[in-house]
C-alpha positions as CSV (number, residue, x, y, z in Angstrom):
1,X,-187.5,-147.3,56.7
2,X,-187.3,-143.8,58.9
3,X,-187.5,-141.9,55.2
4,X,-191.0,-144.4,54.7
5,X,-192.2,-143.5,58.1
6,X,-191.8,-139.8,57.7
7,X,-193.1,-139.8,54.4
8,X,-196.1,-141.5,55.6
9,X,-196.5,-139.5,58.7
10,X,-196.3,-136.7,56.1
11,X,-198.9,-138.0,53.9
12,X,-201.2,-138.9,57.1
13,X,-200.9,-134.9,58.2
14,X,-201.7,-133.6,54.6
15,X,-205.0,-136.0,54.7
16,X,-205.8,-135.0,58.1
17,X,-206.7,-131.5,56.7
18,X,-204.1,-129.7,58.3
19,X,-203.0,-126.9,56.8
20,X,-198.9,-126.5,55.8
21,X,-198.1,-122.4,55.0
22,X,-194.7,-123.2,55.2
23,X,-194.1,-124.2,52.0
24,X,-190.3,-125.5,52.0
25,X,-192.0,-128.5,53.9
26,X,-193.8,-129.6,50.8
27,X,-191.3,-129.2,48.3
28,X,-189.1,-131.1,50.4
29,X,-191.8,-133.5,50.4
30,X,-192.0,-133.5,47.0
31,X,-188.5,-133.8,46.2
32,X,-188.8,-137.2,47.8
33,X,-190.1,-138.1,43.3
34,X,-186.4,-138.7,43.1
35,X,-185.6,-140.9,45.9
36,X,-184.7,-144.6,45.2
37,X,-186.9,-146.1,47.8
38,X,-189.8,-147.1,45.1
39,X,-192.5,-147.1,48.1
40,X,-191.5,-143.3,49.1
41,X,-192.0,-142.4,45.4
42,X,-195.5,-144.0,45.3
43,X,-196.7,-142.3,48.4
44,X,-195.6,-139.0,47.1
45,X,-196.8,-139.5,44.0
46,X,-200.0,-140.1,45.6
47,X,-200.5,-137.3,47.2
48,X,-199.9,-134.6,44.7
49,X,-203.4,-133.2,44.3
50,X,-204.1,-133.0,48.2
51,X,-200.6,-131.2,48.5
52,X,-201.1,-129.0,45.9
53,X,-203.9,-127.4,47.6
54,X,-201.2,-125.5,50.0
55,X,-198.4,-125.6,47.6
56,X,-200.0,-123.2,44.8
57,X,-201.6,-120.9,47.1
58,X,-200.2,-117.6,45.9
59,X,-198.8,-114.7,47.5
60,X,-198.8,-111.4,47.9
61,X,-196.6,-108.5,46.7
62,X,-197.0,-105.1,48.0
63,X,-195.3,-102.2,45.9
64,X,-195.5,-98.8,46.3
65,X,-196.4,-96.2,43.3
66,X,-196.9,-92.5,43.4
67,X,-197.3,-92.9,47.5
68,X,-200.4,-95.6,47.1
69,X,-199.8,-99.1,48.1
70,X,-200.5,-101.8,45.3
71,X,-201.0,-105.4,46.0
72,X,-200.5,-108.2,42.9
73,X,-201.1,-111.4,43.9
74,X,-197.9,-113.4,42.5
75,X,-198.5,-117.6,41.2
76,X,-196.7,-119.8,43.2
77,X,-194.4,-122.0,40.6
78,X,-192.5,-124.5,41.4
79,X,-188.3,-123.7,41.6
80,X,-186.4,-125.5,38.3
81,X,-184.6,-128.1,40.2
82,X,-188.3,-129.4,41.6
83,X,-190.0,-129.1,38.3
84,X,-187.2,-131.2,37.0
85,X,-187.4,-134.3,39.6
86,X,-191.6,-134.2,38.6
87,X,-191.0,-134.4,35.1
88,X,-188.0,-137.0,35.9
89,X,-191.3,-138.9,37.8
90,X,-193.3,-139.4,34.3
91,X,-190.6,-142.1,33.0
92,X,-190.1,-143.8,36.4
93,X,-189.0,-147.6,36.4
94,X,-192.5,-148.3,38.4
95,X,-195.5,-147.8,36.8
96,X,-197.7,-147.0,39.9
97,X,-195.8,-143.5,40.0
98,X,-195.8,-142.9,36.2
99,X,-199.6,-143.5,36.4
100,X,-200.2,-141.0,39.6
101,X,-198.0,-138.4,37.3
102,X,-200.6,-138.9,34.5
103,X,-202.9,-138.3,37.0
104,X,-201.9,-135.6,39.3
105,X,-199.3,-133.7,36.9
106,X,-201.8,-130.9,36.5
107,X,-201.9,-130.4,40.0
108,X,-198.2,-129.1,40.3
109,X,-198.7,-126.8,37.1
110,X,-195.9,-128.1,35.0
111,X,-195.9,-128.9,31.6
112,X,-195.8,-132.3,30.3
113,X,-193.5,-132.7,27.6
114,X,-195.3,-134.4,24.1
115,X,-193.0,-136.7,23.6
116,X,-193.2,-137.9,27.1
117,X,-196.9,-138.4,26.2
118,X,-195.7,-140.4,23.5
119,X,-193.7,-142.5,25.1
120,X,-196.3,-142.9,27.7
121,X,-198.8,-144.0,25.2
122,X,-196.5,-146.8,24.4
123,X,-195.8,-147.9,28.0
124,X,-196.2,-151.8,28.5
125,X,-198.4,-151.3,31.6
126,X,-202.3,-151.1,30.9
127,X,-202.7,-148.7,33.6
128,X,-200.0,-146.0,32.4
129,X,-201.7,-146.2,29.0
130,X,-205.2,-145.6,30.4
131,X,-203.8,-142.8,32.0
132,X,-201.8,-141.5,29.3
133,X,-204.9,-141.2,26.9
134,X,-207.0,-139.7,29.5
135,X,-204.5,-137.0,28.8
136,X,-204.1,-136.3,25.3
137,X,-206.6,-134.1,25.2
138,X,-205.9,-131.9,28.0
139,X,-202.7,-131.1,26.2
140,X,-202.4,-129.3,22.6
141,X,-202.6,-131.9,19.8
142,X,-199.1,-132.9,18.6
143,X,-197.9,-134.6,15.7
144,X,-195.7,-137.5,18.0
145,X,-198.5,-138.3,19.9
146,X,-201.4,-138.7,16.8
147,X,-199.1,-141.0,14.9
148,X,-198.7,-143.1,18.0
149,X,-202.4,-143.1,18.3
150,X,-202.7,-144.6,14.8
151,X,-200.0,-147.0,15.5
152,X,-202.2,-148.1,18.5
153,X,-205.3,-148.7,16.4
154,X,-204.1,-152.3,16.5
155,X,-204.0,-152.4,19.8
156,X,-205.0,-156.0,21.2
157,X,-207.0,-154.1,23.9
158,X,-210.6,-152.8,23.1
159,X,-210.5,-150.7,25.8
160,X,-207.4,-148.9,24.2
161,X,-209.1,-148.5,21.1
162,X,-212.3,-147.3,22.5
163,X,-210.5,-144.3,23.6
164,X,-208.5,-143.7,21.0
165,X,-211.6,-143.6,18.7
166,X,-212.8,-141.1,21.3
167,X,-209.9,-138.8,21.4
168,X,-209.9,-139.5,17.5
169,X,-213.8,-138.1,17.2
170,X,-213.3,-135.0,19.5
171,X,-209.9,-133.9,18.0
172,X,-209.4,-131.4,15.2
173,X,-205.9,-132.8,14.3
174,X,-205.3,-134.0,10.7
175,X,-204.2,-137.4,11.6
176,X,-207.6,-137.9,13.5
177,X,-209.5,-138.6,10.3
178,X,-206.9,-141.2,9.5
179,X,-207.6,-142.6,13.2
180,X,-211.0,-142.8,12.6
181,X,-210.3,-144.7,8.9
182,X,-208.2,-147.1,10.3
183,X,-211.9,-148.3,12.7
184,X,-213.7,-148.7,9.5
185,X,-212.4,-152.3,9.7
186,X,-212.0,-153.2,13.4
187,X,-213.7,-156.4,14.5
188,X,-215.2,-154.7,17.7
């Protein structure tokens, strides 16, 4: 319950518009991806696009050559152990959270493995699925993920197959074609 509160609290500050520089805050906050309370992990998950406004704000480096002072700005990326818990947070047990990953993933600049993707496409929950093929095309095409994309040509869901005859149509991958085939025949 105190963990909730404070992650709430948290969450409240961030949507207030205050701004956090210290950043060891917010990957504490974030961290929070791999806690067992389900509710902390939903609120958390929720919030990655508003906290990564402060979180990827770069810094500065100042070196010195031939007695002139050089400033590079340096990109803020996440430590290992942090980029681990977030990619940990795709395949959580609730799908609330592995739909705000879908979402927000691109927010905390880490890659998102393909066969996660793949998996994802797969998931049982409607809503992860949506998400997961809002994404295929934001990554680079992969095999895994275009043969589950044919496999879900079947899909019960017109929705589903609405967007997969999308992604299909605007994809240069061989297997699209065979995507786009496999509609010649669909009742919708």
């Amino acid at each position: 319950r105190v963990r909730r509160a404070a992650i709430v609290s948290f969450s409240e500050f961030l949507l207030g518009g205050f701004s956090i520089s210290n950043r060891s805050y917010l990957e504490k906050f974030l961290s929070k991806l791999g806690d067992p309370d389900v509710e902390v992990r939903r609120q958390v998950s929720q919030m990655l696009s508003r906290m990564s406004i402060y979180l990827n704000r770069s810094n500065y480096q100042i070196t010195e050559s031939g007695g002139r002072k050089i400033y590079r700005v340096v990109p803020y990326n996440l430590p290992a152990p942090l980029t681990t818990i977030a990619q940990r947070a795709f395949l959580d047990e609730d799908p609330i959270v592995r739909q705000n990953m879908l979402k927000y993933f691109y927010a905390l600049r880490i890659p998102m493995p393909p066969l996660t993707l793949e998996r994802l496409l797969g998931d049982e929950d409607r809503g992860v699925q949506m998400a997961a093929l809002d994404r295929v095309n934001m990554l680079a095409p992969h095999d895994a993920v275009f043969r589950k994309l044919r496999e879900l040509t079947k899909h019960e869901d017109v929705g589903v197959r609405q967007k997969i005859a999308s992604i299909a149509r605007s994809s240069s991958h061989s297997i699209a074609r065979d995507i786009l085939r496999n509609f010649r025949d669909d009742t919708d």
